[in-house]
ROKOLVEX-578241 format. One record per residue: x, y, z of N, C-alpha, C in turn. Coordinates in steps of 0.2 Angstrom, whole numbers, plus 5000, padded with zeros to 4 digits. Atoms other than C-alpha are relative to their C-alpha. Layout:
<rs>
XYZXYZXYZ/...
</rs>
This chain:
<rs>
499850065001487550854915500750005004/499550004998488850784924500850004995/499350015006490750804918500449975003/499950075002491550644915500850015002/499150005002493450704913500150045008/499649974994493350794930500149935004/499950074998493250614936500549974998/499750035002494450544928500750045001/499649954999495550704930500449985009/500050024992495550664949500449955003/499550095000496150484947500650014999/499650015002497350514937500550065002/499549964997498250674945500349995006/499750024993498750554959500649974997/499650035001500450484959500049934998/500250095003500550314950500149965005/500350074993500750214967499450015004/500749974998499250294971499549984998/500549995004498150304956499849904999/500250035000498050124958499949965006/500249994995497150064973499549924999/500350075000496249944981499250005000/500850014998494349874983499750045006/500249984993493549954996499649965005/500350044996492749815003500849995006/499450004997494549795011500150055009/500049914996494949905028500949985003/499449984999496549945034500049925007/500150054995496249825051500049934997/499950085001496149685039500549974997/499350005001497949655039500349924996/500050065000498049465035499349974995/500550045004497049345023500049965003/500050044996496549195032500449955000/499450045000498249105027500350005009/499749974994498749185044499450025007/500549974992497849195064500150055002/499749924996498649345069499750064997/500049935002498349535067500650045002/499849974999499449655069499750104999/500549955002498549835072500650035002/499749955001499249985072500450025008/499550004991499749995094500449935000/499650055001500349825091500650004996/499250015005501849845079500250075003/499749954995502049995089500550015006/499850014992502449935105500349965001/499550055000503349785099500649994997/499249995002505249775099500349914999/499950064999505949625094500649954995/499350015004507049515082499950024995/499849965007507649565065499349944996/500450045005506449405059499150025003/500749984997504749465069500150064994/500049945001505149625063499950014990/500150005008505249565042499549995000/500650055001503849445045499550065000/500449945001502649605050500250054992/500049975004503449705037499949974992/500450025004503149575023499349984999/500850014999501349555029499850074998/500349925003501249735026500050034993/499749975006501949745010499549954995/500450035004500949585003499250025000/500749954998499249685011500050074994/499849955003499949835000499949984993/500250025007500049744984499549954999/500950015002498249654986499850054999/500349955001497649814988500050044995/499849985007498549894974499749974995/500350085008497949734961499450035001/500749984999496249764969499750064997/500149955003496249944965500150044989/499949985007496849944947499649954997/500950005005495349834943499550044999/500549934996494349974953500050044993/499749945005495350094940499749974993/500450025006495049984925499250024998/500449995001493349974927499450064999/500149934997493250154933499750044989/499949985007493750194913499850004995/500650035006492650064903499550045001/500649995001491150144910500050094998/500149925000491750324909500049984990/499850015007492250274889499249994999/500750005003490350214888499550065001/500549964999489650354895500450094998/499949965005490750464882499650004995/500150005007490050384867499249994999/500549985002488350374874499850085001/500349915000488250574875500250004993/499949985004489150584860499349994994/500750035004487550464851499450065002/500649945001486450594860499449925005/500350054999485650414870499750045007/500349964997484550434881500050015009/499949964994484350534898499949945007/500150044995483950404911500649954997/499750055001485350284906500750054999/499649954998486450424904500350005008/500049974992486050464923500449935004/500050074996486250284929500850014999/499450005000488050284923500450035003/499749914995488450454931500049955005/500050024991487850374948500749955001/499650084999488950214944500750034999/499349935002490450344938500250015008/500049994997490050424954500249965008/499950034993490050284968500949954998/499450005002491550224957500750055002/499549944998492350384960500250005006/500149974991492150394979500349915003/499750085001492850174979500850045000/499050005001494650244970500150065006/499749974996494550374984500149975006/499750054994494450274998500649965000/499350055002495550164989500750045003/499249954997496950314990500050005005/499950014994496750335005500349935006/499750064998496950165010500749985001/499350015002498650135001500250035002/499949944997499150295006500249975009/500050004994498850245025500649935001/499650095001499750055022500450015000/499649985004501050135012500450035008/499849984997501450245028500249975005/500150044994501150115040500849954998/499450045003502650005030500750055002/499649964999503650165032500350035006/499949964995503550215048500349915006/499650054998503950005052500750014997/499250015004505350025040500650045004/499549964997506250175050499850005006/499750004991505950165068500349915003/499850094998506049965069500749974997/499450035004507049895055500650044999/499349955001508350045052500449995008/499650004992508850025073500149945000/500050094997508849825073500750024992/499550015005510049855056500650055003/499449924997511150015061500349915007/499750054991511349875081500249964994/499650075002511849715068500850024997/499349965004513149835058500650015006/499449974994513949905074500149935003/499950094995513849705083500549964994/499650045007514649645065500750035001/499449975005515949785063500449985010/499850004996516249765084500549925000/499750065001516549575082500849994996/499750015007517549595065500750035004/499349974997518849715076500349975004/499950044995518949595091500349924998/499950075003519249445079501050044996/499349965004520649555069500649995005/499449994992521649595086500149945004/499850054998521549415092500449974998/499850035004522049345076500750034997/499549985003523449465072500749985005/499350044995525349405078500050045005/500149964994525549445094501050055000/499450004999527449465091500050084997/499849945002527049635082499250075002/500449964996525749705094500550055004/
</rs>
């Protein structure tokens, strides 16, 4: 017989932004829900440098892509739980072996969903993270030094010239 707790064991020894995941009907290229025409794929946000507001917009599409995903997955996980719970209490009854089996299979293809799913996030997750530091950290570091440059050049004009 199959064992029930190694599946669950599996799930849950992921880290909690992990352990809850998305649908697997989902794929990483499906960046946008049809609110939006655009894609952005992965050479695309790559290759493009630009302003501080292109550079959100991408990274809030990435992040609202991340929490579909995550929602999607922790029904996945829900789901994952009820049937493993019923297919405790039908061993525990002793119920019968083809109904048994069926569940394992549904256990099983549920199982191989929350991995994809990690995977998924996982890849999204990294994707927000690697926009986050080469794009946005450079465009903020240039606003900080363009603010603090101004800020000195504004000081020095506006300061009495009688005690320069």
């Amino acid at each position: 017989m199959l064992n029930p707790v190694a599946f669950l064991r599996s799930a849950s020894s992921r880290s909690s932004s992990s352990r809850f995941l998305l649908a697997p009907s989902s794929s990483i290229d499906d960046l946008f829900d049809n609110e939006t025409s655009s894609c952005y794929s992965e050479e695309s946000c790559s290759t493009m440098s630009g302003s501080h507001h292109s550079t959100l917009d991408r990274l809030y599409t990435w992040e609202k892509k991340l929490y579909k995903e995550v929602k999607a997955g922790e029904r996945l996980r829900i789901e994952y739980e009820k049937r493993l719970t019923h297919l405790r209490n039908q061993d525990v009854k002793g119920e019968e072996p083809t109904s048994v089996d069926k569940i394992c299979a549904a256990l099983r293809s549920l199982h191989t969903r929350l991995k994809v799913s990690i995977h998924t996030v996982q890849s999204v997750s990294r994707r927000i993270e690697i926009l986050r530091d080469e794009e946005l950290h450079p465009q903020l570091m240039e606003l900080i030094l363009d603010t603090e440059t101004i800020s000195k050049h504004d000081v020095i004009r506006d300061f009495p010239s009688h005690l320069l």
